[in-house]
GUDOBA-58920 format. One record per residue (C-alpha): x, y, z. Coordinates in Angstrom, 3 decimals. Layout:
(atom (X; Y; Z))
...
***
This chain:
(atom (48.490; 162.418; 83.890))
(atom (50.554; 159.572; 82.280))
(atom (52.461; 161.109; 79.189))
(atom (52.458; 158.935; 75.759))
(atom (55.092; 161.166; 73.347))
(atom (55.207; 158.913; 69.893))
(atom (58.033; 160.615; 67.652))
(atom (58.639; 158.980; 64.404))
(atom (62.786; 159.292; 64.792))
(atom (65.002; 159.080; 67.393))
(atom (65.639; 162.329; 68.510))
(atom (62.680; 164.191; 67.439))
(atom (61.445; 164.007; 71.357))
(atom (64.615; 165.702; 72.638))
(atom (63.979; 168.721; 69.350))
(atom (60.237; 169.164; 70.536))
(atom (60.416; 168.144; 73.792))
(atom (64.079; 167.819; 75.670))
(atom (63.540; 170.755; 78.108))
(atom (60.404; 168.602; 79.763))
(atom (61.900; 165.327; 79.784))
(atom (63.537; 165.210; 83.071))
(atom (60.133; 166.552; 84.833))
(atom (58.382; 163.998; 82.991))
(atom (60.915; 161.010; 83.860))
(atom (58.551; 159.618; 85.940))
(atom (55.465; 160.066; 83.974))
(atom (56.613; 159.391; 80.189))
(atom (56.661; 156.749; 77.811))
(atom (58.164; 157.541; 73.964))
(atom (57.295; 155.520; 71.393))
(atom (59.623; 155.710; 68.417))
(atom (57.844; 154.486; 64.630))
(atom (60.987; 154.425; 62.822))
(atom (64.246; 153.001; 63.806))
(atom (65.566; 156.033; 62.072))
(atom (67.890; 154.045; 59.185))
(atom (66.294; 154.315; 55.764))
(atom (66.787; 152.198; 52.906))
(atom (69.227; 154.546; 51.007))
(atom (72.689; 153.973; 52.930))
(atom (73.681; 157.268; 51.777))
(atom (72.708; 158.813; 55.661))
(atom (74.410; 155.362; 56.585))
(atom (77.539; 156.141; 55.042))
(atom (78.351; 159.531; 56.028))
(atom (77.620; 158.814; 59.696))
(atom (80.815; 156.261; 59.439))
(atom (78.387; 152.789; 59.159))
(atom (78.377; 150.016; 56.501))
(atom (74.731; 148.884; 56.571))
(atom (71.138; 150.317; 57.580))
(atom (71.223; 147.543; 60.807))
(atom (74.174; 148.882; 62.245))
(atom (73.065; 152.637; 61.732))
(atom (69.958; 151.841; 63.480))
(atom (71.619; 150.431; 66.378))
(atom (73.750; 153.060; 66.276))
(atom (70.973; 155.544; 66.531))
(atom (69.774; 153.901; 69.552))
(atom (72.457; 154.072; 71.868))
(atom (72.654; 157.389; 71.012))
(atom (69.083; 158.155; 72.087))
(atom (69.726; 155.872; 75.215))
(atom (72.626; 158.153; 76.182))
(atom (70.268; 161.223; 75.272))
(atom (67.371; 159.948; 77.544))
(atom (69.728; 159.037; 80.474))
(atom (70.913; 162.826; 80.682))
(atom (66.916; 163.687; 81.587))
(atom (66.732; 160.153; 83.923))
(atom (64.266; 158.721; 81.395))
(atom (65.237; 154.912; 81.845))
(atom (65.370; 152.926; 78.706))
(atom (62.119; 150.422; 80.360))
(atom (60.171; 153.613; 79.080))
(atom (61.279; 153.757; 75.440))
(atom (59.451; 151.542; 73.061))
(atom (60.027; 150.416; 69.031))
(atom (57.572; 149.872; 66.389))
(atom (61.069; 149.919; 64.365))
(atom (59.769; 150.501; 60.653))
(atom (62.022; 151.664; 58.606))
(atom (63.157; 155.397; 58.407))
(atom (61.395; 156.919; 55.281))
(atom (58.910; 154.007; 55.111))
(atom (56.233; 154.669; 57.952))
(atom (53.666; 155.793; 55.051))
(atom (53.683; 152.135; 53.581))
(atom (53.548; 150.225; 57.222))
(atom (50.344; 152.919; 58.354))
(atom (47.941; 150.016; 59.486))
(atom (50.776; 147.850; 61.531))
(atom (51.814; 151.921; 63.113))
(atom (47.997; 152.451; 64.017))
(atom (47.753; 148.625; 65.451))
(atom (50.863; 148.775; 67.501))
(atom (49.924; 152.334; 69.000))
(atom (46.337; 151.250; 69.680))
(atom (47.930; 148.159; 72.086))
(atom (50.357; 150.938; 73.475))
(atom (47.663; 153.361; 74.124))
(atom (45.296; 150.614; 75.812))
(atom (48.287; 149.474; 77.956))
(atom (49.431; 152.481; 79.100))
(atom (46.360; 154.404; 79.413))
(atom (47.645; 157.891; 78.734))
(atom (45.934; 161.131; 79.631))
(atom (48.090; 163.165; 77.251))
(atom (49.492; 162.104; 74.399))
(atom (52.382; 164.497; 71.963))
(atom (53.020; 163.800; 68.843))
(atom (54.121; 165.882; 65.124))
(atom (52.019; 168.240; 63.681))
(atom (50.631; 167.596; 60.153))
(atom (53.228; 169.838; 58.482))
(atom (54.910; 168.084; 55.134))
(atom (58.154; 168.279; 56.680))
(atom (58.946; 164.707; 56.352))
(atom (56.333; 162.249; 55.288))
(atom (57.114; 160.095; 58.438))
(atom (56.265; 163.186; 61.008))
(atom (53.043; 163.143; 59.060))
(atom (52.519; 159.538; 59.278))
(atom (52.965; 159.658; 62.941))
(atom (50.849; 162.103; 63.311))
(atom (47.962; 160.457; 61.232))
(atom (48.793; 156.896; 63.057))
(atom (48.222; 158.761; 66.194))
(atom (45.236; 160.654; 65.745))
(atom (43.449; 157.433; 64.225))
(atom (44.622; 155.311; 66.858))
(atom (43.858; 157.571; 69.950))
(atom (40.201; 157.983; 68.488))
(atom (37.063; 157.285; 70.775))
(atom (40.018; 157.136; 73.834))
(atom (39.909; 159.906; 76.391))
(atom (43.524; 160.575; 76.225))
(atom (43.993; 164.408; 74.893))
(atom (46.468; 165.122; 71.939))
(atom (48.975; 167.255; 71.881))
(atom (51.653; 168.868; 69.410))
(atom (55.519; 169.545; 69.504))
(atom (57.189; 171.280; 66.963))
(atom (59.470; 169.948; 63.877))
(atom (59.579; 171.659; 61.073))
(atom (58.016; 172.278; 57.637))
(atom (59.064; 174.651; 54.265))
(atom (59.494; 177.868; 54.227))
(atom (60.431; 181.136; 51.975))
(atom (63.546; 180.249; 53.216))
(atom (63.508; 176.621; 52.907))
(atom (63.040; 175.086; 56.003))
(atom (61.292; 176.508; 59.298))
(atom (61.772; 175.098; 62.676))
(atom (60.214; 175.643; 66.387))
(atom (57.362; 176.985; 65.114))
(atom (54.007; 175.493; 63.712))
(atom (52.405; 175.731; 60.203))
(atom (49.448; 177.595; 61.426))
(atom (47.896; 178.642; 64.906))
(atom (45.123; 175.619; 64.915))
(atom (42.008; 175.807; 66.942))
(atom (43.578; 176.393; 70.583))
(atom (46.229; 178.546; 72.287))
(atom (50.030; 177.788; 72.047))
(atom (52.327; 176.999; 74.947))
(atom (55.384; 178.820; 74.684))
(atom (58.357; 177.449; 77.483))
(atom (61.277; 179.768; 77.827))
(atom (63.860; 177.177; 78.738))
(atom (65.813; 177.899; 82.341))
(atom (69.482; 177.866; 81.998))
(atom (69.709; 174.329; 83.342))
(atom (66.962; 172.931; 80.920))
(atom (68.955; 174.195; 78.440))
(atom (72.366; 172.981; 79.273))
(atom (70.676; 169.863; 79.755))
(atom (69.005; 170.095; 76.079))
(atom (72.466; 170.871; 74.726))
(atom (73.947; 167.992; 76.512))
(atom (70.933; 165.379; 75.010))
(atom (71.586; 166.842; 71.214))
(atom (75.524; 166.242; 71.992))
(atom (74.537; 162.539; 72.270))
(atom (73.422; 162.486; 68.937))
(atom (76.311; 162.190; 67.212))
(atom (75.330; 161.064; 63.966))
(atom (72.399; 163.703; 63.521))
(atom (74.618; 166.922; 64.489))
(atom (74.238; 168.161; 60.560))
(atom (70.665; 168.250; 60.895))
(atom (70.398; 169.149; 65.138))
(atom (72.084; 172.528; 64.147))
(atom (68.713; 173.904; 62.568))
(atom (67.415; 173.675; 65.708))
(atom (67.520; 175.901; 69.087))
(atom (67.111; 174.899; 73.002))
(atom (66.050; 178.152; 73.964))
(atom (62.295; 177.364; 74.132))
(atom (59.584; 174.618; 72.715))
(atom (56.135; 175.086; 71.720))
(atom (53.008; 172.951; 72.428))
(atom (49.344; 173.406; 71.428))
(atom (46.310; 171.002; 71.424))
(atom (46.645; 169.103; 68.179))
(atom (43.987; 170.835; 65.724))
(atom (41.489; 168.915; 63.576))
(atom (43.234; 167.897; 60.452))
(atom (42.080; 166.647; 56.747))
(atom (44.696; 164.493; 56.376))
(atom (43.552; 163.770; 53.035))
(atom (44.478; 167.458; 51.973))
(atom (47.798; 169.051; 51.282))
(atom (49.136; 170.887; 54.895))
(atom (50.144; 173.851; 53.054))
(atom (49.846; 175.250; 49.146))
(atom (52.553; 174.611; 47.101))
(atom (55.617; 171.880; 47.218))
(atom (56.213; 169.939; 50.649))
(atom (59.272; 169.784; 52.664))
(atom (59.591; 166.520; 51.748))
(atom (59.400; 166.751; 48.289))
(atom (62.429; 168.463; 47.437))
(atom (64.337; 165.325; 48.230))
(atom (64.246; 161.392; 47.093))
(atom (62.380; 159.915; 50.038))
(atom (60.487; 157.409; 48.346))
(atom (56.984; 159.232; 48.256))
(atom (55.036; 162.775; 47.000))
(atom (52.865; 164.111; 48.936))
(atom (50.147; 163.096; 46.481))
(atom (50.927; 159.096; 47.024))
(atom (51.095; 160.001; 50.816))
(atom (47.235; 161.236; 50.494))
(atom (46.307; 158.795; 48.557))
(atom (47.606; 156.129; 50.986))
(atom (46.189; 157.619; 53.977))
(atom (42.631; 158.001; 52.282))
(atom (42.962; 154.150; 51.522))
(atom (43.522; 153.934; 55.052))
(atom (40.724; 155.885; 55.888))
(atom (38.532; 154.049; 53.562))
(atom (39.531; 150.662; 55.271))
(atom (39.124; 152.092; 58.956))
(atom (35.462; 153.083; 57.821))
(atom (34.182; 149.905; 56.053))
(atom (36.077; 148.194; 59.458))
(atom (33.783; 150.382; 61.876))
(atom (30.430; 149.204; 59.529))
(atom (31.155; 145.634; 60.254))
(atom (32.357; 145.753; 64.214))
***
């Protein structure tokens, strides 16, 4: 089947994904919602650039060198661009541009973020996707990212088991020298690329989610840091977009 992988950052593909790239070179098209540069220049800054443009730019030659390692060409990588940290505000332009992508390309599988409140645009994604892929026979599917834990942050490994089995990949030696190789690319990300490993990814049939509902008890991922939203004002946007999808069904 044709692959459709939407990833809200560049470089969350290669952290759920990497080790299947290069058998999917032929087969895949990534969609990236974010142009991974947020408004604060503070991410800017320490990666050695002045302004959010040329951070973004920076971020994607590095995922161009990352995607050339697996022979993804760059023909199969495609921008909605919002801003990094903003994808919860842009939700009905996300779910717009992914329904044209999705009727285009006619995918049979589709991977995207689980609904975790690890970062309010993985969640976004993921809520743009499901809504957009709705009433299409394309299946979705799951990588991992990451989400809070006891010991504040928990990656390669879901929330909760869902509805379906997991797919568990032990990476061969070559996948992951090739994984290694694609994070190396990333220059600018390597403080946040350590918290993950390339020994093996995780995939599952993406679950049925209340997306107006907290993901977990307690305080998000998210929350413990100043990325413009709460989880609360995340709900409450996606149930206005809910509400609007809805009342837009009525009169169709």
């Amino acid at each position: 089947s044709r692959i459709l992988l939407v990833a809200a950052h560049p470089d969350d593909e290669v952290i759920g994904a990497g080790g299947q790239l290069a058998a999917w070179r032929d087969r895949v098209d990534i969609v990236h919602v974010t142009n991974g540069a947020p408004p604060d220049l503070s991410d800017a800054h320490r990666a050695g650039y002045n302004t959010a443009e040329d951070y973004a730019s920076a971020r994607r030659d590095e995922l161009t060198r990352a995607l050339s390692v697996a022979g993804v060409p760059s023909s199969r990588c495609h921008e909605i661009s919002v801003g990094d940290q903003r994808a919860a505000f842009a939700l009905p332009e996300i779910i717009e541009r992914l329904r044209r992508f999705i009727d285009r390309l006619r995918p049979g599988l589709i991977f995207t973020h689980p609904y975790e409140g690890g970062h309010p645009d993985h969640d976004s994604t993921a809520f743009a996707v499901h809504t957009a892929a709705a009433g299409t026979s394309a299946e979705l599917w799951e990588f991992t990212s990451y989400h809070a834990s006891e010991g504040g942050i928990e990656t390669g490994r879901f929330l909760r088991n869902g509805d379906g089995a997991q797919i568990q990949y032990t990476l061969s030696e070559q996948q992951k020298q090739r994984k290694s190789e694609m994070f190396a690319c990333f220059v600018s990300q390597q403080h946040v690329l350590a918290d993950f490993r390339i020994d093996n990814e995780t995939f599952r049939r993406a679950p049925r989610y209340d997306f107006t509902q907290p993901p977990h008890p307690g305080r998000l991922h998210y929350e413990q840091f100043e990325w413009g939203i709460t989880g609360q004002e995340w709900r409450s946007r996606v149930a206005t977009q809910c509400n609007e999808q809805f009342s837009a069904s009525l009169t169709r």
